[in-house]
py3Dmol code that shows the C-alpha trace and the ligand (Angstrom):
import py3Dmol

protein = """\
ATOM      1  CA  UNK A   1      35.480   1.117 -11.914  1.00  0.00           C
ATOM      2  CA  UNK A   2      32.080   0.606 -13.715  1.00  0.00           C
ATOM      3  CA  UNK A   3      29.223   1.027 -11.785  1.00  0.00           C
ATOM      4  CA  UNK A   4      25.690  -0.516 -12.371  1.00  0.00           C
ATOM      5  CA  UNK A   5      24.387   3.002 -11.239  1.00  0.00           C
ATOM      6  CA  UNK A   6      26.219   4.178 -14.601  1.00  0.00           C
ATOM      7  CA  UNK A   7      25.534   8.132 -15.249  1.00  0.00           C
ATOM      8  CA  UNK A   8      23.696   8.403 -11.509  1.00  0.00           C
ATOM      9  CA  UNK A   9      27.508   8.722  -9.980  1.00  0.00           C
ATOM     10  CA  UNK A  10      28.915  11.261 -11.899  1.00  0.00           C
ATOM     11  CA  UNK A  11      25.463  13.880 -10.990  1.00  0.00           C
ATOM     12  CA  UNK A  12      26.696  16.158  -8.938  1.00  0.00           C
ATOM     13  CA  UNK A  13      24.705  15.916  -5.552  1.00  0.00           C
ATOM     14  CA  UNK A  14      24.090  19.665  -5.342  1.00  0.00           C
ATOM     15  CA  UNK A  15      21.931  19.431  -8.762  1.00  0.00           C
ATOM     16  CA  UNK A  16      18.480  19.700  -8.531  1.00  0.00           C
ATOM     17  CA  UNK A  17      18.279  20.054  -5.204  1.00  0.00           C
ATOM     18  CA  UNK A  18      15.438  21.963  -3.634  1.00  0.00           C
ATOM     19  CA  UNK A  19      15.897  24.541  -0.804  1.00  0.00           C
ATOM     20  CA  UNK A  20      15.262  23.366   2.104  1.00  0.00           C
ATOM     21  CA  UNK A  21      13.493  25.654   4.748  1.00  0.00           C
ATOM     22  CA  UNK A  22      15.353  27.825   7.059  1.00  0.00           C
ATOM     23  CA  UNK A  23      14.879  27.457  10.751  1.00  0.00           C
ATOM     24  CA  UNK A  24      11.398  28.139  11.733  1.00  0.00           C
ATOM     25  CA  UNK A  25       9.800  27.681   8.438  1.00  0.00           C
ATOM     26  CA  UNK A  26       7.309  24.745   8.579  1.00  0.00           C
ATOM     27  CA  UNK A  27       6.941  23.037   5.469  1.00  0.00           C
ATOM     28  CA  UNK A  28       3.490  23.422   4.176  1.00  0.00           C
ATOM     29  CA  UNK A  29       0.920  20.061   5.584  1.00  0.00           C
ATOM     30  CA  UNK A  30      -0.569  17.554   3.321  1.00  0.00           C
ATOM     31  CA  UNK A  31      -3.768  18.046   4.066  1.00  0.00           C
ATOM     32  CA  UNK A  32      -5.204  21.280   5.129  1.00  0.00           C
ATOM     33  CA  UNK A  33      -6.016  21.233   9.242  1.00  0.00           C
ATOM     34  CA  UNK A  34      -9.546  19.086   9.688  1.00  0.00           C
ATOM     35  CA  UNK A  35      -9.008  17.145   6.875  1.00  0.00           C
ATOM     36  CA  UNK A  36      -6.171  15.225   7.921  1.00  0.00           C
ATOM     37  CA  UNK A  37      -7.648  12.034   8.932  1.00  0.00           C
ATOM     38  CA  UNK A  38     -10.849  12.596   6.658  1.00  0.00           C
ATOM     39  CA  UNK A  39     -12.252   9.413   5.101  1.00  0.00           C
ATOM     40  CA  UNK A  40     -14.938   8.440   3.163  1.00  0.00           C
ATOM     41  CA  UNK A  41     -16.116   4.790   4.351  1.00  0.00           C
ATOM     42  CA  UNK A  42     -18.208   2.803   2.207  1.00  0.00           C
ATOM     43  CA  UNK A  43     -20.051  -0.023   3.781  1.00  0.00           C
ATOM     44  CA  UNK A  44     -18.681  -3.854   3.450  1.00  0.00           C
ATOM     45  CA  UNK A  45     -20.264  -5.623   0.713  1.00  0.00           C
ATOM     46  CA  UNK A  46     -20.855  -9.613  -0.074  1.00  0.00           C
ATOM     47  CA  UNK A  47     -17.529 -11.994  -1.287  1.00  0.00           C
ATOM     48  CA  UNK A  48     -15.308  -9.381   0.712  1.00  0.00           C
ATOM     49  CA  UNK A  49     -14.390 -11.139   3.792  1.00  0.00           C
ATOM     50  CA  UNK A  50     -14.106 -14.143   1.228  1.00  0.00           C
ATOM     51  CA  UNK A  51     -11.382 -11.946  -1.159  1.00  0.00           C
ATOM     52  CA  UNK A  52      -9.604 -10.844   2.675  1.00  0.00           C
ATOM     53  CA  UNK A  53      -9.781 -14.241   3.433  1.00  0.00           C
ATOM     54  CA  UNK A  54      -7.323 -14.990   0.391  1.00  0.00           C
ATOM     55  CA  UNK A  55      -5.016 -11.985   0.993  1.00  0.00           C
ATOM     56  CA  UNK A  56      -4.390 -13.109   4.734  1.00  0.00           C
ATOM     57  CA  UNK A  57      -3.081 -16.686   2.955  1.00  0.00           C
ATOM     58  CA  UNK A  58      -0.942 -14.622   0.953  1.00  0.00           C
ATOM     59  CA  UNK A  59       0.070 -12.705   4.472  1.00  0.00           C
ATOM     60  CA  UNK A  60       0.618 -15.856   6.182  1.00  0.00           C
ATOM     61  CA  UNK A  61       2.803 -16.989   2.811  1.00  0.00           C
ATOM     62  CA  UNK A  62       4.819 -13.728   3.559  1.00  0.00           C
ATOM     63  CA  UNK A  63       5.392 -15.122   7.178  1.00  0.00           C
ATOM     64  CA  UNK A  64       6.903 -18.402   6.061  1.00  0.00           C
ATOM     65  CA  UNK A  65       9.397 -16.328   3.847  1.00  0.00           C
ATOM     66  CA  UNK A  66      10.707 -14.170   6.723  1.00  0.00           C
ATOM     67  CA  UNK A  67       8.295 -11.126   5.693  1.00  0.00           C
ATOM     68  CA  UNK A  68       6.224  -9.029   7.471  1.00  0.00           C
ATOM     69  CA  UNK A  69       3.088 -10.846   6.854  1.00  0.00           C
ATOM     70  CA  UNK A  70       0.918  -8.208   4.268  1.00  0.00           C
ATOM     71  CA  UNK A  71      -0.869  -9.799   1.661  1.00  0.00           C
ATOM     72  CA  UNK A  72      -3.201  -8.232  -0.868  1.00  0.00           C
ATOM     73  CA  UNK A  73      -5.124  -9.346  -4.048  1.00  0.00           C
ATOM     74  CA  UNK A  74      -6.585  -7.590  -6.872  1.00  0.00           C
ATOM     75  CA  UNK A  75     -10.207  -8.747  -7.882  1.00  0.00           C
ATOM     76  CA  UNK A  76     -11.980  -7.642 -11.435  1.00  0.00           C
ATOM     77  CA  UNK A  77     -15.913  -8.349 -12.230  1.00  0.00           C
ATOM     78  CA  UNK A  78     -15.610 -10.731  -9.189  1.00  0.00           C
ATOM     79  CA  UNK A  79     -12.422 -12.937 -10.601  1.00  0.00           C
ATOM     80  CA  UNK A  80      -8.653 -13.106  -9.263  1.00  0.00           C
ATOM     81  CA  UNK A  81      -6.932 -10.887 -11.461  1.00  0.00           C
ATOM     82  CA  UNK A  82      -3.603 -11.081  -9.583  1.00  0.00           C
ATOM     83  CA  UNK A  83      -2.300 -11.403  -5.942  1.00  0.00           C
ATOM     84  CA  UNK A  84       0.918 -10.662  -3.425  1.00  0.00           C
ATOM     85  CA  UNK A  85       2.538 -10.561  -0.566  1.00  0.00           C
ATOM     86  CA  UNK A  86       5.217  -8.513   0.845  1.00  0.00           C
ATOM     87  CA  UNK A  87       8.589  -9.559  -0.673  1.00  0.00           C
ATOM     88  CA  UNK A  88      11.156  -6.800   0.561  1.00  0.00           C
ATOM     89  CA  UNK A  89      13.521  -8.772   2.541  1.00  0.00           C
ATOM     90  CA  UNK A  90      13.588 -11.486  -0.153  1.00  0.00           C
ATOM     91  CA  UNK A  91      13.629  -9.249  -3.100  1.00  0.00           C
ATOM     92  CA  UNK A  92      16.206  -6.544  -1.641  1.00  0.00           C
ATOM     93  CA  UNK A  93      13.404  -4.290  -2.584  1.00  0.00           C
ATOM     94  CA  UNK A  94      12.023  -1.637  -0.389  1.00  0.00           C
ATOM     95  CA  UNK A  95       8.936  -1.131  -2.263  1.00  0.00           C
ATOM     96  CA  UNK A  96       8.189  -4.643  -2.964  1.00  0.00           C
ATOM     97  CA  UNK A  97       4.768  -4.159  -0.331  1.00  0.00           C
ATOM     98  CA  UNK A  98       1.781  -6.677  -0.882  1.00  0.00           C
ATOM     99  CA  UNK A  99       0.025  -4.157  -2.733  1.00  0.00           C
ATOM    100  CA  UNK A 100       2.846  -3.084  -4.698  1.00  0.00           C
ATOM    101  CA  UNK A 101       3.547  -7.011  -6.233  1.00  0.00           C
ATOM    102  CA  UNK A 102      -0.085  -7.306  -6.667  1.00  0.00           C
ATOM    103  CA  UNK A 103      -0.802  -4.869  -8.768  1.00  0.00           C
ATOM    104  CA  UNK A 104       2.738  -5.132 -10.781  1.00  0.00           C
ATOM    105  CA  UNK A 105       1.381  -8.870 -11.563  1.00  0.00           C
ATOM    106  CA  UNK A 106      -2.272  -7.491 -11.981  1.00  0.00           C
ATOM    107  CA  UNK A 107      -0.468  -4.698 -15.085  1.00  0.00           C
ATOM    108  CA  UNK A 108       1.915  -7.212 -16.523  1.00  0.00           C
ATOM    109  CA  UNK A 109      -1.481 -10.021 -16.342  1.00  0.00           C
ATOM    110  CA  UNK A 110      -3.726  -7.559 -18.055  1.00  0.00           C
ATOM    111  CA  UNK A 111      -1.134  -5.735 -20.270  1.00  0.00           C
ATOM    112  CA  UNK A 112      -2.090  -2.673 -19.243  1.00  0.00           C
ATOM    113  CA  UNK A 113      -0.377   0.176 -16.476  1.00  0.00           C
ATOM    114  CA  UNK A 114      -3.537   1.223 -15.344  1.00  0.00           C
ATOM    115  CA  UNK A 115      -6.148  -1.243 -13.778  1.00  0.00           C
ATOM    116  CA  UNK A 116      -9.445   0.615 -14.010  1.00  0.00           C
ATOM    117  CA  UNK A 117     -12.537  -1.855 -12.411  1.00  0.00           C
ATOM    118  CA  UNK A 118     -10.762  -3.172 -10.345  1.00  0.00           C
ATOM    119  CA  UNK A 119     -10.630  -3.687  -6.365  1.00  0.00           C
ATOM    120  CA  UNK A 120      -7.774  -4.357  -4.242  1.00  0.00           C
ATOM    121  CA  UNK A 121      -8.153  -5.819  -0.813  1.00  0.00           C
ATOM    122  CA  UNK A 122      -5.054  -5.557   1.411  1.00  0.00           C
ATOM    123  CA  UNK A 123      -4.324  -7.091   4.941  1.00  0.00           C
ATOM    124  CA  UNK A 124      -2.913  -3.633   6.524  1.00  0.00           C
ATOM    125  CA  UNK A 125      -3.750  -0.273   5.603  1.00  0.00           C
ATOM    126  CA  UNK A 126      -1.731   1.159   3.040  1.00  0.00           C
ATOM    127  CA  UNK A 127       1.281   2.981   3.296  1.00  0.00           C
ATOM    128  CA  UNK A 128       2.077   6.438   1.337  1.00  0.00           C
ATOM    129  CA  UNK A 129       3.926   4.612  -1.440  1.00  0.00           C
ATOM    130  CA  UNK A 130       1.073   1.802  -1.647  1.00  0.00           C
ATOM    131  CA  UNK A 131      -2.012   4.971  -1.457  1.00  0.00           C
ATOM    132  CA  UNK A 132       0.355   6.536  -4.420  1.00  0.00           C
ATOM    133  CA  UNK A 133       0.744   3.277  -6.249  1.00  0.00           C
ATOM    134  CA  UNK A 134      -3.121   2.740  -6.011  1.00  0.00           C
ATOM    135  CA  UNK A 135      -3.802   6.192  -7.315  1.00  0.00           C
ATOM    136  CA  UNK A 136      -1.546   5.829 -10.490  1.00  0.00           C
ATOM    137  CA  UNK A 137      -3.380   2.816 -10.708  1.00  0.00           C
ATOM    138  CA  UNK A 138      -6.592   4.214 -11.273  1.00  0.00           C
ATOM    139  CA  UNK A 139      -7.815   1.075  -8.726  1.00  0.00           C
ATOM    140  CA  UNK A 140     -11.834   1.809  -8.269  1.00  0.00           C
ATOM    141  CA  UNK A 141     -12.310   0.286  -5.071  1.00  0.00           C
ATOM    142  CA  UNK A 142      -9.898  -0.291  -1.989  1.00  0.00           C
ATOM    143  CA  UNK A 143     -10.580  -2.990   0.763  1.00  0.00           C
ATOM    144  CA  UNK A 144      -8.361  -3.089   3.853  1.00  0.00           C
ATOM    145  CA  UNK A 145      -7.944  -5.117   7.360  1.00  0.00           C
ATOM    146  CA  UNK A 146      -5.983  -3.937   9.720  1.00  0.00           C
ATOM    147  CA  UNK A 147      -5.390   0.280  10.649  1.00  0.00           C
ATOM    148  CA  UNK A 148      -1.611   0.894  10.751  1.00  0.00           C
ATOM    149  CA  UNK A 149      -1.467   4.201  12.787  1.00  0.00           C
ATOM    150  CA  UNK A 150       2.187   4.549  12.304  1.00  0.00           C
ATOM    151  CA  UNK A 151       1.939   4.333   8.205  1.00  0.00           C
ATOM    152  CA  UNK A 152      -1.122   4.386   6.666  1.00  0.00           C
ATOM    153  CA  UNK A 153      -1.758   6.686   4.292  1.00  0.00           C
ATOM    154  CA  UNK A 154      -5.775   5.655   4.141  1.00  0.00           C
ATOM    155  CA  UNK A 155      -7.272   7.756   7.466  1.00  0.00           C
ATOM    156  CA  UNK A 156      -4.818   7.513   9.569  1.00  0.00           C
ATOM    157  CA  UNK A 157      -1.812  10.171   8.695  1.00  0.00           C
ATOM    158  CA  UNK A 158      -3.072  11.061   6.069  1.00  0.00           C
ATOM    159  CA  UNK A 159      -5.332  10.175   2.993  1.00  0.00           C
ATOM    160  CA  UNK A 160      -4.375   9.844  -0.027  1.00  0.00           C
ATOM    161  CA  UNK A 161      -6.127   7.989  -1.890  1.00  0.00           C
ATOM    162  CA  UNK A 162      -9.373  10.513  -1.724  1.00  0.00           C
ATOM    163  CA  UNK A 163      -7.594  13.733  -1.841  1.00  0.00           C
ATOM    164  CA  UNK A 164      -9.650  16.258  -4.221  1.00  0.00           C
ATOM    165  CA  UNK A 165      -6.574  17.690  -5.779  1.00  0.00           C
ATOM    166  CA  UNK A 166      -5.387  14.316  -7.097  1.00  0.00           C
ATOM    167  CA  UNK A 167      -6.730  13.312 -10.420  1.00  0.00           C
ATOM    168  CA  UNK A 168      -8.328   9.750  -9.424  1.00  0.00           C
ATOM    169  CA  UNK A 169      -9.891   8.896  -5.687  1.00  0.00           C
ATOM    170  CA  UNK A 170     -11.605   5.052  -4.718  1.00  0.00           C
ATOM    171  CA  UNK A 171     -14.078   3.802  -2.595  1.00  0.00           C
ATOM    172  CA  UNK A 172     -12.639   2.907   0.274  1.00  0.00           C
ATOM    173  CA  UNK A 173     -13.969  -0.084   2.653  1.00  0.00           C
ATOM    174  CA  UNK A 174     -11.812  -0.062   5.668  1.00  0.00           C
ATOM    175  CA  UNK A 175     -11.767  -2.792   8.245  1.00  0.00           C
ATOM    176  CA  UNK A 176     -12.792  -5.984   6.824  1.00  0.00           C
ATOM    177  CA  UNK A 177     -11.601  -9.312   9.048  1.00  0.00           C
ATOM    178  CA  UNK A 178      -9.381  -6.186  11.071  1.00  0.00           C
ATOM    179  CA  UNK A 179      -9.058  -8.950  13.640  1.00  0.00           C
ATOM    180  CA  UNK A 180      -7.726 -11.496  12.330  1.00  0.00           C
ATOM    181  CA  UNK A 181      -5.331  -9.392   9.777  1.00  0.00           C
ATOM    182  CA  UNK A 182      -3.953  -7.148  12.849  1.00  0.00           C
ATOM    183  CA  UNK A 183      -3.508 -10.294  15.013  1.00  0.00           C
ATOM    184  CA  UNK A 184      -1.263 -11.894  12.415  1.00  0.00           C
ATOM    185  CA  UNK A 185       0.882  -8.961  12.485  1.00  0.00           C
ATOM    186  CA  UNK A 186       0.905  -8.817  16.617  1.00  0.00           C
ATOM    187  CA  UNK A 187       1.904 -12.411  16.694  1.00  0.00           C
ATOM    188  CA  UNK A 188       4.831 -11.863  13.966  1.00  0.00           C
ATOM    189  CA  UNK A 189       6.289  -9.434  15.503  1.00  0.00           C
ATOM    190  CA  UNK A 190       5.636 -11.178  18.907  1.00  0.00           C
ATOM    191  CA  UNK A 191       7.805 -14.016  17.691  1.00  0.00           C
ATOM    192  CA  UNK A 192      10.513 -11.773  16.232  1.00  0.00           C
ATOM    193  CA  UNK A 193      11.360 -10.214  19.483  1.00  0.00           C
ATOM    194  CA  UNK A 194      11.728 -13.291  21.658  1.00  0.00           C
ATOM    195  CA  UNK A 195      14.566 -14.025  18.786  1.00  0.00           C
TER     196      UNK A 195
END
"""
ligand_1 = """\
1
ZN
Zn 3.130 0.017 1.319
"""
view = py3Dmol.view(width=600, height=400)
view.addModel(protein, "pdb")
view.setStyle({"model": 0}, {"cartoon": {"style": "trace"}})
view.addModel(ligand_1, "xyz")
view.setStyle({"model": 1}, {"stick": {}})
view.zoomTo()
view.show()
């Protein structure tokens, strides 16, 4: 029968595929030891609670869909350029995160894959995919609400998006209306387990 995975089914599983360490071999870390959590914080500036204001709508939007409520927008020279919220339930789409719509919209909007000048505020700190997304990007400035300490990729297991080896880093401006952005999230997922 055809598949839609086409040529993917008849790769044999076995090709490619990397060794994978022995017992007792650690796998080398991220980040060397000291630097793991290391972030550079830059100070909050004016019109950023505004722009976090406008990702939590996009959060609460999320919400209303059934989502975990993450919203983020993408700003440029102080205008909208484009703006999401987390659509993976709705999408069948595991990497359809806030940040991940947003700047999809923000490349299709501009024409362009990489978004240079541009900040991106986010409800919840970002997760390894988002930090990766961000850094293909070439975003200049990230703005976020709410740590996550389970998955964020932004200070707290790890930091991508200033790592020296990579070939872009951002400012990063963590914290902005943390309040309101992680109580949104508490009360969601409040909600969902009285279900
Ligand atoms: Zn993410």
């Amino acid at each position: 029968m055809e598949s839609d995975l086409g040529p993917l089914e008849s790769i044999r599983p076995e090709a490619g595929r990397r060794r994978l360490p022995v017992s007792g071999e650690s796998l080398r870390p991220l980040v060397s030891p000291g630097a793991v959590n290391a972030l550079l914080a830059d100070p909050i500036r004016d019109g950023d609670a505004a722009w976090m204001a406008r990702a939590l709508e996009r959060a609460r939007e999320a919400w209303i869909l059934g989502e975990v409520p993450v919203g983020a927008v993408v700003v440029r020279d102080g205008c909208l350029l484009a703006e999401g919220g987390n659509r993976t339930l709705r999408w069948n789409d595991p990497s359809a995160h806030a940040e991940v719509v947003a700047l999809r919209r923000a490349g299709r909007r501009t024409g362009a894959a990489r978004l240079p000048g541009t900040s991106l505020y986010v409800t919840l700190e970002p997760c390894a995919q988002c930090a990766g997304a961000l850094v293909l990007a070439r975003v200049d400035r990230l703005v976020f609400g709410a740590p996550d300490p389970k998955a964020g990729m932004v200070g707290s297991l790890g930091n991508l998006v200033q790592d020296p080896r990579l070939n872009h880093r951002m400012a990063v401006t963590p914290g902005v209306l943390a309040q309101a952005c992680a109580r949104l999230l508490r009360d969601f997922f409040r909600e969902r387990r009285r279900r």
